[in-house]
DRENGUDO-206523 format. One line per field, with one value per atom (N, C-alpha, C): x negated, y negated, z; residue in one letter; chain; atom name. Coordinates in nm, 4 decimals, m for minus. Each point is the difference from the previous one (the first is absolute). Example, Ala and Ser with C-alpha at 12.3 -4.5 7.8 and 13.67 -1.06 7.14 Angstrom:
BEGIN
xx: (m1.3190, 0.0890, m0.0900, 0.0350, m0.0820, 0.0770)
yy: (0.5690, m0.1190, m0.1200, m0.1050, m0.1190, m0.1090)
zz: (0.7800, 0.0000, 0.0000, m0.0720, 0.0060, 0.0730)
residu: (a, a, a, s, s, s)
chaine: (A, A, A, A, A, A)
atome: (N, CA, C, N, CA, C)
END
This chain:
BEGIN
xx: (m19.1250, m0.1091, m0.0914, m0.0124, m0.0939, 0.0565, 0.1346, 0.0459, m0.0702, 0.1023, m0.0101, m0.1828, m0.0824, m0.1394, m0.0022, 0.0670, m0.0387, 0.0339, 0.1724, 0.0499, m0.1307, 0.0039, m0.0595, m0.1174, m0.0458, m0.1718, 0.0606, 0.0927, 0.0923, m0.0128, 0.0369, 0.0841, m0.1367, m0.1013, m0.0855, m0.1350, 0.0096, m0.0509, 0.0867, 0.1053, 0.1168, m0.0543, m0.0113, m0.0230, m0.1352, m0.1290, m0.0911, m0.0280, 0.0895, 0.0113, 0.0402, 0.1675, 0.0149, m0.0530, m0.0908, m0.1036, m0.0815, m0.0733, m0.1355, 0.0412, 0.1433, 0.0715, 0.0045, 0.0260, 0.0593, m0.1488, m0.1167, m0.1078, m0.0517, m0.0557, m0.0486, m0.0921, m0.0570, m0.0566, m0.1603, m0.0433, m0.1238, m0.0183, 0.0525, 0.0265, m0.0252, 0.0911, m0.0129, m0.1583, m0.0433, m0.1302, m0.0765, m0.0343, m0.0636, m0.0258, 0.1185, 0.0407, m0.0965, m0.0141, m0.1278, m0.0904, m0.0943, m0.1420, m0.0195, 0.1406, 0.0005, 0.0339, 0.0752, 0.0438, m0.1166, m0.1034, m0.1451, m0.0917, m0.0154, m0.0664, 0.0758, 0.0838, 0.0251, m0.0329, 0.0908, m0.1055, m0.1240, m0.1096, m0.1363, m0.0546, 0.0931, m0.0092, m0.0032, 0.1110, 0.0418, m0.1462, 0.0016, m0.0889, m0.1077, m0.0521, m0.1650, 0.0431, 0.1025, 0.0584, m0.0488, 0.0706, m0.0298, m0.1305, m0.0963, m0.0977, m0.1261, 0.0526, m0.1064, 0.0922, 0.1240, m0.0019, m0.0365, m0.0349, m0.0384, m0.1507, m0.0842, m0.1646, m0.0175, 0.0176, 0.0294, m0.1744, m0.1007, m0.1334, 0.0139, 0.0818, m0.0204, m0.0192, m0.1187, m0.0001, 0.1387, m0.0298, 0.0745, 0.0202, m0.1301, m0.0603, 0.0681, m0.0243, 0.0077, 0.1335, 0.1019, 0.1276, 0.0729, m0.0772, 0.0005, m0.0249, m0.1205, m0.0358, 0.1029, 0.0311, 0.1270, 0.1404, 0.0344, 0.0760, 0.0110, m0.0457, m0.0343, 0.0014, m0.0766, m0.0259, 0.1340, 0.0921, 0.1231, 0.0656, 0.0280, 0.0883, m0.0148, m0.1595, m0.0011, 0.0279, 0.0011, 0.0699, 0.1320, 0.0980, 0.1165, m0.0044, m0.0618, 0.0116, 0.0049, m0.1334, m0.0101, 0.1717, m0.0073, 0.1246, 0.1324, 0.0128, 0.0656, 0.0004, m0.0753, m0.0806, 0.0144, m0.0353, m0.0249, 0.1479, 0.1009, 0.1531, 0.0047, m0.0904, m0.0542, 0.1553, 0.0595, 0.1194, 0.0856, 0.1275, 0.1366, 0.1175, 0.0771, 0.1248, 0.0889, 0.0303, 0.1103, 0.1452, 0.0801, 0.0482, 0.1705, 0.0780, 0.0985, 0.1313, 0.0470, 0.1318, 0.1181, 0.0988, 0.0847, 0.1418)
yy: (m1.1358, 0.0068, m0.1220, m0.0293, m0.1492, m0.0755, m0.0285, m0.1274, 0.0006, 0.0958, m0.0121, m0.0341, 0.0380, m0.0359, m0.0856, m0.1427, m0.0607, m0.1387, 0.0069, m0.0386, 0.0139, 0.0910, 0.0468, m0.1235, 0.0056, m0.0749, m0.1334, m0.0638, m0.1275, m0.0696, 0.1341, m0.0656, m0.0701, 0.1253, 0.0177, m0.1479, m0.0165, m0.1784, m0.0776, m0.0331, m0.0611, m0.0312, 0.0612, 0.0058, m0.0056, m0.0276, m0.0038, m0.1731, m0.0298, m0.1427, m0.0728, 0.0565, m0.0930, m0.0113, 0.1307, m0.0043, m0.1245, 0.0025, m0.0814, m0.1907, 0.0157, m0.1349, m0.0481, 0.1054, m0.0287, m0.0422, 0.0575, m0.0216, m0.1907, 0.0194, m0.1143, m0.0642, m0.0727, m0.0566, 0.0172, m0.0048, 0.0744, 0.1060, 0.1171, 0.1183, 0.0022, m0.0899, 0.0342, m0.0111, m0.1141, m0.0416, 0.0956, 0.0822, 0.1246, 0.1191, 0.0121, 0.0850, m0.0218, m0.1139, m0.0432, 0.0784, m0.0106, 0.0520, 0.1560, 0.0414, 0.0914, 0.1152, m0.0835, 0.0407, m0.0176, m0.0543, m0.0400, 0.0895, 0.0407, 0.0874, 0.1345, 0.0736, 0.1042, m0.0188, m0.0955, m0.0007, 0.0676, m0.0757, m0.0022, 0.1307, 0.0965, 0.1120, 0.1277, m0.0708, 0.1248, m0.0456, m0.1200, m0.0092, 0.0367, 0.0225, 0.0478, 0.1469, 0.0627, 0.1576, 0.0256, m0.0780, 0.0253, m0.0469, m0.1258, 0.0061, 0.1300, 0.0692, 0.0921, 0.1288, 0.0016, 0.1034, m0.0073, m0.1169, m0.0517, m0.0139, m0.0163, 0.0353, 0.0675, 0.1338, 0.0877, m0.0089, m0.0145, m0.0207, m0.1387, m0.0935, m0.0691, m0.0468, m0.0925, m0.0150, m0.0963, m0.0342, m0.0795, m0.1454, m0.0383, m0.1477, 0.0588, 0.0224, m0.0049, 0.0109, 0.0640, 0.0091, m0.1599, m0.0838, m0.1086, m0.0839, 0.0455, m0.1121, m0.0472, 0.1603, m0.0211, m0.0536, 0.0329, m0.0313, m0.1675, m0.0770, m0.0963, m0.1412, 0.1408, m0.0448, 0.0064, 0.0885, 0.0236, m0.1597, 0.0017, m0.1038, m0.1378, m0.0056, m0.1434, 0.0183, 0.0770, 0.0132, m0.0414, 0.0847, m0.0716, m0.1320, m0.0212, m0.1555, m0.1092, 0.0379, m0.1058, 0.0541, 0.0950, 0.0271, m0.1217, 0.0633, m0.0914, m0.1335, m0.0452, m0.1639, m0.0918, 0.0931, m0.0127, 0.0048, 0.0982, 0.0128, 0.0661, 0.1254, 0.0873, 0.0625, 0.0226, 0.1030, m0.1140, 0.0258, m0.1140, 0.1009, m0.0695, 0.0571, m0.0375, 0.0661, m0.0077, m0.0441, m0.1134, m0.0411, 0.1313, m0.0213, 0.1075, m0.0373, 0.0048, m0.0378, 0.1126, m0.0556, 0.1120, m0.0954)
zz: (4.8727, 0.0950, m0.0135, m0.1206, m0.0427, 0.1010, m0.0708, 0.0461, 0.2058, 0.0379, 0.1315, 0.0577, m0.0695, 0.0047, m0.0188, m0.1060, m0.0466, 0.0958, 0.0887, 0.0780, 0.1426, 0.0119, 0.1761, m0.0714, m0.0911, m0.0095, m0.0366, m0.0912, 0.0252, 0.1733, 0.0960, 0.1144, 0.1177, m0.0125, 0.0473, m0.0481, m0.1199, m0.0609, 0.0543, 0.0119, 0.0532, 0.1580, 0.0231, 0.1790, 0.0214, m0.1147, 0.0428, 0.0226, m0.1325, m0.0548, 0.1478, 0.0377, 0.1236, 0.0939, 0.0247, 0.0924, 0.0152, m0.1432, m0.0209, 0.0329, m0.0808, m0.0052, 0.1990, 0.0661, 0.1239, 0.0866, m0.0751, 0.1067, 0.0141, 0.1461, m0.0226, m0.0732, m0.0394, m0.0885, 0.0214, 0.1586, 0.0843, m0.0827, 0.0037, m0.0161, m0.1447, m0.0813, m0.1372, m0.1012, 0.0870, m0.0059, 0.0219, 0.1246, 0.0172, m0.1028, m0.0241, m0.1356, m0.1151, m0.0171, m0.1649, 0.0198, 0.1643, 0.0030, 0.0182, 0.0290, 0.0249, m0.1436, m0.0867, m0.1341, m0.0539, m0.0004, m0.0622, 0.0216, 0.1126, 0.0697, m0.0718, m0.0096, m0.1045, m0.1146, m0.0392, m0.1398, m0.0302, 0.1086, m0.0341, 0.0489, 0.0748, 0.0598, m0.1297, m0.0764, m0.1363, m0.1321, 0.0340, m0.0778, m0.0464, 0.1371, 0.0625, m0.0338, 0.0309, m0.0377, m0.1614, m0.1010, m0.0978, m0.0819, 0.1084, m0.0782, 0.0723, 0.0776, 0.0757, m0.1100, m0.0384, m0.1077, m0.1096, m0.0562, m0.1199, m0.0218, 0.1315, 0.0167, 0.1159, m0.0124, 0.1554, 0.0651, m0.1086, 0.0794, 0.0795, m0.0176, 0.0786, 0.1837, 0.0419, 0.1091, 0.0780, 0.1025, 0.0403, m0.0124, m0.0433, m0.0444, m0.1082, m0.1019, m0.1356, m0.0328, 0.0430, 0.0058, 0.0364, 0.1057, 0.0644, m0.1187, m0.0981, m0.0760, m0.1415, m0.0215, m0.0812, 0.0015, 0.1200, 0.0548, 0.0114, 0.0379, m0.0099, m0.1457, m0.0972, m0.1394, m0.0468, 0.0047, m0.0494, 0.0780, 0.1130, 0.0891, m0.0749, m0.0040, m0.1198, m0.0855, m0.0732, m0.1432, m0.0098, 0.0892, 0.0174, 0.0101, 0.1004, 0.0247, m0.1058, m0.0774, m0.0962, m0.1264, m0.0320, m0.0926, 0.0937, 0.1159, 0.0578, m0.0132, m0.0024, m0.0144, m0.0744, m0.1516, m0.1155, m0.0841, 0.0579, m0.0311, m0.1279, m0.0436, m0.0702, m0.0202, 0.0794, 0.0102, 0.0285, m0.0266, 0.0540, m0.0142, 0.0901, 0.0251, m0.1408, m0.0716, m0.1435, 0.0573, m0.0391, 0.0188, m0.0634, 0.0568, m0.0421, m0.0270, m0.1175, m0.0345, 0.0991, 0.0844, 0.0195, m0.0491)
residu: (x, x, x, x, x, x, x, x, x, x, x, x, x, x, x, x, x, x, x, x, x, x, x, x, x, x, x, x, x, x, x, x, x, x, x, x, x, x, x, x, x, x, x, x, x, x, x, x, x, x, x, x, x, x, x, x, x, x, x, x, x, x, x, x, x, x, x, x, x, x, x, x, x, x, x, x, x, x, x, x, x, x, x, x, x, x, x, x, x, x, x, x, x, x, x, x, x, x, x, x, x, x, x, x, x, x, x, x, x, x, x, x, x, x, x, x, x, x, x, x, x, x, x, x, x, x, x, x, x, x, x, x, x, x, x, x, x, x, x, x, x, x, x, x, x, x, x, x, x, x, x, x, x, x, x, x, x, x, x, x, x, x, x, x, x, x, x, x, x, x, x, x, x, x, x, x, x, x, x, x, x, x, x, x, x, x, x, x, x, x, x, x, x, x, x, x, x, x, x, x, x, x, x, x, x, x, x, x, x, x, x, x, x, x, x, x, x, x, x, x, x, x, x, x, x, x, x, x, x, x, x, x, x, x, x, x, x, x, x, x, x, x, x, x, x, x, x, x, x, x, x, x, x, x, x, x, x, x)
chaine: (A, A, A, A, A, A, A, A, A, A, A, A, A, A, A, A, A, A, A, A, A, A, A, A, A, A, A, A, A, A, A, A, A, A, A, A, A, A, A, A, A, A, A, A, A, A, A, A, A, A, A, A, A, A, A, A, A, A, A, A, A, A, A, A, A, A, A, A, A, A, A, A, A, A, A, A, A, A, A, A, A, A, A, A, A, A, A, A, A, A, A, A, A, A, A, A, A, A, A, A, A, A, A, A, A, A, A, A, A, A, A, A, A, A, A, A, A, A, A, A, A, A, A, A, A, A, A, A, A, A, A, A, A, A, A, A, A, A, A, A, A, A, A, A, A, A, A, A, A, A, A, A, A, A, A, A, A, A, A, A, A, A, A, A, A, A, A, A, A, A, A, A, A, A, A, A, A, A, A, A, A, A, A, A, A, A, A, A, A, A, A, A, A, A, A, A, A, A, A, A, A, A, A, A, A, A, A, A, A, A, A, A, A, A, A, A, A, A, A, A, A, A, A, A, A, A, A, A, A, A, A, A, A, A, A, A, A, A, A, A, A, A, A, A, A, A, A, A, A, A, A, A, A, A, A, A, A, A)
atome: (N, CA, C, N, CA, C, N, CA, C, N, CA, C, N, CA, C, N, CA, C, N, CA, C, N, CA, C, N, CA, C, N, CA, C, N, CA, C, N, CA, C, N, CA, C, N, CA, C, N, CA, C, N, CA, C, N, CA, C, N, CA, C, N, CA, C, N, CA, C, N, CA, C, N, CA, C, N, CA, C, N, CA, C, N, CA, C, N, CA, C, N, CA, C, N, CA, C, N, CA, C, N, CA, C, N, CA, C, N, CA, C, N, CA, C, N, CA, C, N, CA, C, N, CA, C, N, CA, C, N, CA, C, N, CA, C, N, CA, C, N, CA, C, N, CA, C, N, CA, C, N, CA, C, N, CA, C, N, CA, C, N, CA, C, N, CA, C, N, CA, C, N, CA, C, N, CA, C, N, CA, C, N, CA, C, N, CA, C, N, CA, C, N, CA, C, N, CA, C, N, CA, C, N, CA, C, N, CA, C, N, CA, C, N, CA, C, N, CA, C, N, CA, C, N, CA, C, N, CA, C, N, CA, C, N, CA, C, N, CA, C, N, CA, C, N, CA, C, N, CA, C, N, CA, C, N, CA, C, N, CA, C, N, CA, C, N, CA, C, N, CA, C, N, CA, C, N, CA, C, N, CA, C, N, CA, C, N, CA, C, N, CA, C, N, CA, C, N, CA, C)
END
């Protein structure tokens, strides 16, 4: 039963891939702001569960404070991709 789960969700990445590969490049572009925009959607989710008194500014303000944070980690190259023997 795994397996066959494991296939159907194989086939189903498979076909999301050639999808994404097949779009135009317009299109693919769209996709960032729109993938960004969730992000910042789940985000605001868990910082309004994480300070449920919060307003809407204030959720905004964190929100915000977090994004630079990344940024600079980003920046700064705090984190790196580990290189992998195969």
């Amino acid at each position: 039963m795994e397996k066959d789960i494991q296939a159907l969700a194989d086939a189903i990445y498979a076909d999301k891939v050639r999808r994404a590969r097949a779009a135009p490049l317009t299109k693919k572009m769209g996709w960032g702001g729109e993938l960004f925009m969730e992000v910042c959607d789940r985000m605001r989710a868990g910082i309004r569960a994480q300070f449920p008194g919060s307003d809407a500014g204030k959720v905004e303000e964190i929100l915000r404070t977090r994004l630079k944070r990344l940024k600079q980690i980003q920046d700064h190259g705090i984190y790196r991709k580990l290189e992998t023997q195969e």
